[in-house]
C-alpha positions in Angstrom: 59.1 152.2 -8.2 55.4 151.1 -8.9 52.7 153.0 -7.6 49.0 151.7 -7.2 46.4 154.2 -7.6 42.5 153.3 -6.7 39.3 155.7 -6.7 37.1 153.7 -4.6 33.4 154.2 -3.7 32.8 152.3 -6.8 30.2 149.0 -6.9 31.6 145.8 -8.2 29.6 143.5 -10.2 30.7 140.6 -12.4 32.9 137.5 -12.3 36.1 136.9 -10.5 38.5 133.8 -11.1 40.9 133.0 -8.9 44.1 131.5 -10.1 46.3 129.0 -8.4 47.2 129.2 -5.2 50.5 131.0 -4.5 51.5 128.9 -1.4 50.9 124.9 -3.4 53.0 127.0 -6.6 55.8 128.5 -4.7 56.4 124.5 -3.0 55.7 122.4 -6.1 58.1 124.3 -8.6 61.0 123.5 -6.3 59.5 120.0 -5.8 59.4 119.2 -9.6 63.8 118.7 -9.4 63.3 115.6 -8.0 62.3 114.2 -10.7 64.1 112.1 -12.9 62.5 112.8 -16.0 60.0 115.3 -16.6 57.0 117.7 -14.6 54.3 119.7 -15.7 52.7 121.5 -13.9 49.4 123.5 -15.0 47.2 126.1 -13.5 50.5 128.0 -12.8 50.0 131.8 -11.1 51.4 134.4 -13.3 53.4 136.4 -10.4 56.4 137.6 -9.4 57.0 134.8 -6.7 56.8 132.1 -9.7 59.6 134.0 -11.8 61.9 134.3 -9.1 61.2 130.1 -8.7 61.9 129.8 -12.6 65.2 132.0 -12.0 66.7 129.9 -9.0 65.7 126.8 -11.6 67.7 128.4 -14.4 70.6 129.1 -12.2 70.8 125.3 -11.4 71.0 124.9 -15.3 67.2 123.0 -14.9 65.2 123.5 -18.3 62.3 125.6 -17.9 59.6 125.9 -20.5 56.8 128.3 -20.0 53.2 128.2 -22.2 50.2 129.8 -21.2 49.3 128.7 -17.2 51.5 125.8 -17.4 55.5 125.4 -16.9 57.5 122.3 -17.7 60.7 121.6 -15.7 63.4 118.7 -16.8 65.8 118.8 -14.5 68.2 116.0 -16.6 71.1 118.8 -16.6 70.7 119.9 -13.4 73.9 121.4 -11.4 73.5 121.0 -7.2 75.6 124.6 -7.3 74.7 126.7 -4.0 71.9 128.9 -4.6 73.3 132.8 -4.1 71.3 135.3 -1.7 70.6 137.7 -4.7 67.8 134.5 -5.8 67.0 133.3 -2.2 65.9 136.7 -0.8 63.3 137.2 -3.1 60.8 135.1 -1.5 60.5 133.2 1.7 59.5 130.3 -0.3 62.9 129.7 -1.7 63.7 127.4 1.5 61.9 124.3 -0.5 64.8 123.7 -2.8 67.2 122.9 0.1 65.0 120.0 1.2 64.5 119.3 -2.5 68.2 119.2 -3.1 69.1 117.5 0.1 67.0 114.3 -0.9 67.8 114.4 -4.7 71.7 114.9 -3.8 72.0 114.3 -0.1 73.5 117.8 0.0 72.0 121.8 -0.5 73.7 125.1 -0.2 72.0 128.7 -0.2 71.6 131.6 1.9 68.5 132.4 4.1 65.6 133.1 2.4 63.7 136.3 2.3 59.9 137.5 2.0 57.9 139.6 3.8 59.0 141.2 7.2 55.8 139.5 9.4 57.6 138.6 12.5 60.5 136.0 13.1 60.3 133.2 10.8 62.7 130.7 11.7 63.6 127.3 9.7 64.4 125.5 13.0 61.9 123.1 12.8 63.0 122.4 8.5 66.3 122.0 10.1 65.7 120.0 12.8 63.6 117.5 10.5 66.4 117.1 8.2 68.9 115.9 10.9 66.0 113.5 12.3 66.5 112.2 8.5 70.7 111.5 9.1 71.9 115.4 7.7 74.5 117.7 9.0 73.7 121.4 9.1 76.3 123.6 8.9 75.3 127.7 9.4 78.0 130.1 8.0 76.9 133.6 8.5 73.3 134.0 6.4 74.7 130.8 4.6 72.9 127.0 5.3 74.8 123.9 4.3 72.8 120.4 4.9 74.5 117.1 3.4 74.3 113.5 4.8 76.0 110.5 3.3 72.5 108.8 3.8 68.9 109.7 4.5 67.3 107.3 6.5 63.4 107.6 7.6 62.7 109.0 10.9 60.0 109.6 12.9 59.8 113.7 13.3 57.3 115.3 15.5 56.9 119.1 14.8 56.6 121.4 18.0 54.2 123.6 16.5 52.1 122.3 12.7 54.1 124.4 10.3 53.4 124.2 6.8 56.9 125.1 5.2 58.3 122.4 7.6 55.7 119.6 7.1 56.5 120.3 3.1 60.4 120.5 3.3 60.5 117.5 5.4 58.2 115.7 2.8 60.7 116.7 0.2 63.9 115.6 1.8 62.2 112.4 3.1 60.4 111.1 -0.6 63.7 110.0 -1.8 65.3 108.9 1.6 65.7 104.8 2.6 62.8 103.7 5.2 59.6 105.1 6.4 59.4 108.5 7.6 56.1 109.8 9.8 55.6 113.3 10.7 53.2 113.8 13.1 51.7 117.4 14.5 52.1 118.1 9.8 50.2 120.5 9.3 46.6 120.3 7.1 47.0 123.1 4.7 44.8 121.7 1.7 48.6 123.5 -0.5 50.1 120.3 1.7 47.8 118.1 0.0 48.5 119.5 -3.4 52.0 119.0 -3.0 51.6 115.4 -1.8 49.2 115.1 -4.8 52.7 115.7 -7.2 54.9 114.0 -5.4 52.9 110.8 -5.6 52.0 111.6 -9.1 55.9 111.0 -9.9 56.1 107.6 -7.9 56.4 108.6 -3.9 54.5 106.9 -1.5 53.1 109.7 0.8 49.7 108.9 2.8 47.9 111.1 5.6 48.7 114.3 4.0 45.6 116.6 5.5 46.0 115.2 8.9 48.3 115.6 11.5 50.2 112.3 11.0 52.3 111.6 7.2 53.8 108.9 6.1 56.5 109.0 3.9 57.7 105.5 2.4 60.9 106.5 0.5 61.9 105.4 -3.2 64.8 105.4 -5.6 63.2 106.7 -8.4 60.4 109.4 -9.5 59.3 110.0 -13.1 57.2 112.0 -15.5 54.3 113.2 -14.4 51.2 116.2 -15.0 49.6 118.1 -12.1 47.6 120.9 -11.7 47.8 124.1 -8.8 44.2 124.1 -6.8 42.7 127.2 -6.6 43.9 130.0 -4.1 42.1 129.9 -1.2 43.8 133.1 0.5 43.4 135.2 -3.3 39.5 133.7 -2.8 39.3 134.9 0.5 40.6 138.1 -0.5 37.9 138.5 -3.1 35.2 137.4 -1.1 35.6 140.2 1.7 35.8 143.0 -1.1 32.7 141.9 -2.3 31.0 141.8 1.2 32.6 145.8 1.2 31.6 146.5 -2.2 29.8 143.7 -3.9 26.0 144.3 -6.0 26.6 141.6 -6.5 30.3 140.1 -7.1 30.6 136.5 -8.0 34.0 134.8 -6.9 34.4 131.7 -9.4 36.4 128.7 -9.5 37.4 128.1 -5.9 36.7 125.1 -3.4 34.4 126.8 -1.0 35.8 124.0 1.7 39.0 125.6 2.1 37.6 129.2 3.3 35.0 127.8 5.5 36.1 129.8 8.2 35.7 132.9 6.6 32.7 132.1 5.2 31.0 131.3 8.6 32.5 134.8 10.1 31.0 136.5 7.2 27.6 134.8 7.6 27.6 135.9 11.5 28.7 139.9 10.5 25.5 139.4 8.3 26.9 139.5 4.8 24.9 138.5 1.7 26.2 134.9 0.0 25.2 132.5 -2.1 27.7 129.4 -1.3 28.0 126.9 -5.4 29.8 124.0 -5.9 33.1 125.9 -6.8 31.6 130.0 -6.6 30.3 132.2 -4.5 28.0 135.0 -4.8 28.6 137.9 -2.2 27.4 141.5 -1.7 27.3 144.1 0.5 24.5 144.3 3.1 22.9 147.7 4.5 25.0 147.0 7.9 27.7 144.2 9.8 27.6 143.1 12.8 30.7 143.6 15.1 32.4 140.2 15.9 35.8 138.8 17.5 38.4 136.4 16.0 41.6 134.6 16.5 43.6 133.6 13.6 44.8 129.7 13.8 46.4 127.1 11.5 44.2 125.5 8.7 41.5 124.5 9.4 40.9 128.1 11.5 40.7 131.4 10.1 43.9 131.9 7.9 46.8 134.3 9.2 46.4 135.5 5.6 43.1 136.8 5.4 43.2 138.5 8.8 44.6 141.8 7.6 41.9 142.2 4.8 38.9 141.3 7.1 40.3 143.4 9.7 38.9 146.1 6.9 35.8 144.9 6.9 35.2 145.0 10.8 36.4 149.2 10.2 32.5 149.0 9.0 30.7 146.9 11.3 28.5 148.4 14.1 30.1 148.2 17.8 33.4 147.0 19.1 35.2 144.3 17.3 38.6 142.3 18.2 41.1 140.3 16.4 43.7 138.0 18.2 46.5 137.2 15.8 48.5 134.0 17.1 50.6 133.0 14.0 53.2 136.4 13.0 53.9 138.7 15.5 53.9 141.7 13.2 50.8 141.3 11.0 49.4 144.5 12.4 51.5 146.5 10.6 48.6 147.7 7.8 46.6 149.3 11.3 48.4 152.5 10.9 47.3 153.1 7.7 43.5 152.0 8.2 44.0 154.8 10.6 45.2 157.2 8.4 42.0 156.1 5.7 39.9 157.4 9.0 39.0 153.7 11.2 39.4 153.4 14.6 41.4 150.7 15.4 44.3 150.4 18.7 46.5 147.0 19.1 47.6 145.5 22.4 49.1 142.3 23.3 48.7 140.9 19.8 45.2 142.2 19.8 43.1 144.7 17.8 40.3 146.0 18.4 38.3 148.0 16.0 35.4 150.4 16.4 33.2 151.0 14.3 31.8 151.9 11.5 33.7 154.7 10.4 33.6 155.7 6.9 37.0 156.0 5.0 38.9 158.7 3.1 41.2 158.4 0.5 44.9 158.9 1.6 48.4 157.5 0.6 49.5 154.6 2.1 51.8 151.5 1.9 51.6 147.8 1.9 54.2 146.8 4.0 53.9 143.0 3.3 51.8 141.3 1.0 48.4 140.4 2.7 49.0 144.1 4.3 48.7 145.4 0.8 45.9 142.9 -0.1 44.0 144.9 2.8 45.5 148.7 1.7 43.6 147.5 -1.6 40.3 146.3 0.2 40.2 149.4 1.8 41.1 151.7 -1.0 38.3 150.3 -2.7 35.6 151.7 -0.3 37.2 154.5 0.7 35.9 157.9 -1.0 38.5 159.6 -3.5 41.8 158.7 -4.5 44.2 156.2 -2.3 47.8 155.7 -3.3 49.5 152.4 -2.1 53.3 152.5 -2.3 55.2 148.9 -2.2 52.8 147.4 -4.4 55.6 144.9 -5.6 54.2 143.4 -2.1 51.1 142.5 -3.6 52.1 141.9 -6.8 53.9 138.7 -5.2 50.7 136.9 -4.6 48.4 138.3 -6.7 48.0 137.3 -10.2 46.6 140.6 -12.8 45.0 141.8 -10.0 44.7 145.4 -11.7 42.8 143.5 -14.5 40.8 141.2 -12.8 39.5 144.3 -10.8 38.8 146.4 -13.5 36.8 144.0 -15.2 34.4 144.4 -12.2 33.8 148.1 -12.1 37.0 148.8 -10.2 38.9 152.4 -10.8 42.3 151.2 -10.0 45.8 151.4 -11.9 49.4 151.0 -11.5 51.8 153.6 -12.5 55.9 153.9 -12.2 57.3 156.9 -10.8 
């Protein structure tokens, strides 16, 4: 078991740069099989999430090549076998190659997918889209089955603007015969990305980034070269650090767009920035102003960058509340901001925090990923030594994270026990 140890109180100054994102990686390598040649994908997050992509890949006897930030995947000796629960569990994400396989081979088999325990995380909606498209679905136990003799375009509205559904639709439907429109898709710029491929191969997607897309379905997609955007939520993460502990920290190579809503909270708390073309400069200022905020899908404030900033509000002067809407268990880290010494009580989906209140060092535990993204936040302000436990959590999402912290004056270090 891995260990993460941090000495915090420490000022961070120097350059961060963020990697690809995590969520457009974790869709596109499962995307690349429907290709009938050849995908190369650059910009390519070194974490554990993208391994256990290149092992379901390997399993379905797809050649995978690895150099540097890039992976190439030829899927010409590809085997539609069922994917076994010992490769789906591993990540949540795993759910793209069912609707990958279902429109390369009109037929996918695997067992639910795993990830972090957030809330419930239903594929209802995936599933529902791929019957709109002509497919059975077939549930044994914690096993899916979804074949059709033909996918035919459909028109698909999604009850509520889910990203994994908007993209596994997409994937199913790129291949299928006709036109199919989702409408209510979600915007998520990762949506985009993945839209970006596919079309990059041949599809004929439009209106990705709005709430209506078009899918015009072909026979064949080919060769292509793509590159990951930056990660908005590994950006985000940065950013808020560097308004706890910034003098200053400089967050480089990010599309400032897609964390505008951070960006405008931090500017109301009162936090120090410089906004660049694809930077930003932040640091710490002498105090924050309390504030209120309710996570919402993109373009809101992101799910994902609640449980860090929820650190941040542990410092700002007054009463402060956030309203989570998306997971119903993203509070879980509260416990052990507690334990660090904030003042923070949950009701009805709602924290609020008091504050400030200065932090101790203590041993705590990132229950999920963006739980351990804010265990680390916090751990970095907090005087003397914190230990997280579960750090494979954040080492999901977040690529050398122990190095790219160091660099900046960070104390911080993993260690097996």
């Amino acid at each position: 078991m891995k260990i993460m140890e941090i000495c915090g109180a420490k000022e961070l100054t120097g350059t961060i740069r963020i990697s690809g994102a995590k969520n457009a990686t974790v869709a596109l390598i499962p995307a690349a099989i429907l290709t009938d040649e050849e995908a190369t994908i650059c910009n390519i997050p070194e974490i554990t999430d993208t391994e256990a992509l290149c092992d379901i890949l390997e399993a379905l006897n797809v050649d995978v090549k690895r150099a540097s930030e890039s992976i190439i995947i030829n899927p010409e000796n590809m085997q539609n076998i069922e994917i076994e629960e010992k490769f789906s569990k591993k990540l949540r994400a795993s759910y793209y190659f069912m609707g990958a396989l279902l429109g390369k081979y009109k037929k996918a088999s695997m067992y639910f997918p795993g990830g972090c325990s957030i809330g419930a995380r239903p594929i209802d909606l995936h599933l529902k889209g791929f019957e709109a498209l002509g497919a059975k679905v077939t549930n044994e136990g914690n096993k899916y089955i979804v074949e059709a003799e033909d996918l035919k375009g459909a028109n698909i509205y999604l009850d509520f603007a889910s990203v994994g559904a908007t993209i596994n639709i997409m994937l199913a439907a790129v291949r299928a015969r006709g036109t199919t429109v989702i409408d209510n898709a979600a915007k998520e710029p990762e949506i985009v990305n993945v839209a970006t491929f596919l079309n990059n191969m041949g599809a004929k997607i439009t209106g990705a980034g709005t709430s209506t897309i078009k899918i015009v379905g072909v026979d064949h997609l080919g060769k292509c070269f793509h590159e990951v955007i930056p990660d908005r939520i590994e950006a985000g993460t940065y950013i808020i650090i560097g308004a706890l502990c910034g003098k200053p920290l400089k967050v480089d190579n990010i599309i400032p767009e897609h964390v505008d809503a951070l960006l405008s909270k931090l500017d109301e708390i009162g936090v120090d920035m410089e906004i660049g073309a694809d930077y930003v400069v932040v640091s710490k200022p002498e105090k924050y102003k309390a504030t209120s905020l309710k996570t919402a899908v993109y373009p809101g404030f992101a799910t994902d960058l609640q449980q860090p900033f929820t650190v941040l509000l542990t410092q700002s002067n007054g009463k402060s509340k956030v309203t989570e809407t998306i997971w119903e268990n993203r509070f879980m880290h509260i416990p052990y901001l507690n334990s660090l010494g904030a003042d923070i009580s949950v009701k009805n989906q709602t924290a609020t925090i008091m504050g400030p209140h200065k932090l101790v060092g203590t041993e705590v535990v990132a229950t999920d990923l963006r739980a351990g993204a804010a265990m680390v936040a916090a751990a970095l302000l907090a005087e003397g030594k914190t230990t997280i436990t579960n750090v494979e959590h954040i080492l999901r999402g977040y690529e050398h994270i122990v190095e790219k912290l160091t660099e900046v004056g960070a104390k911080i270090e993993i260690k097996e026990i």
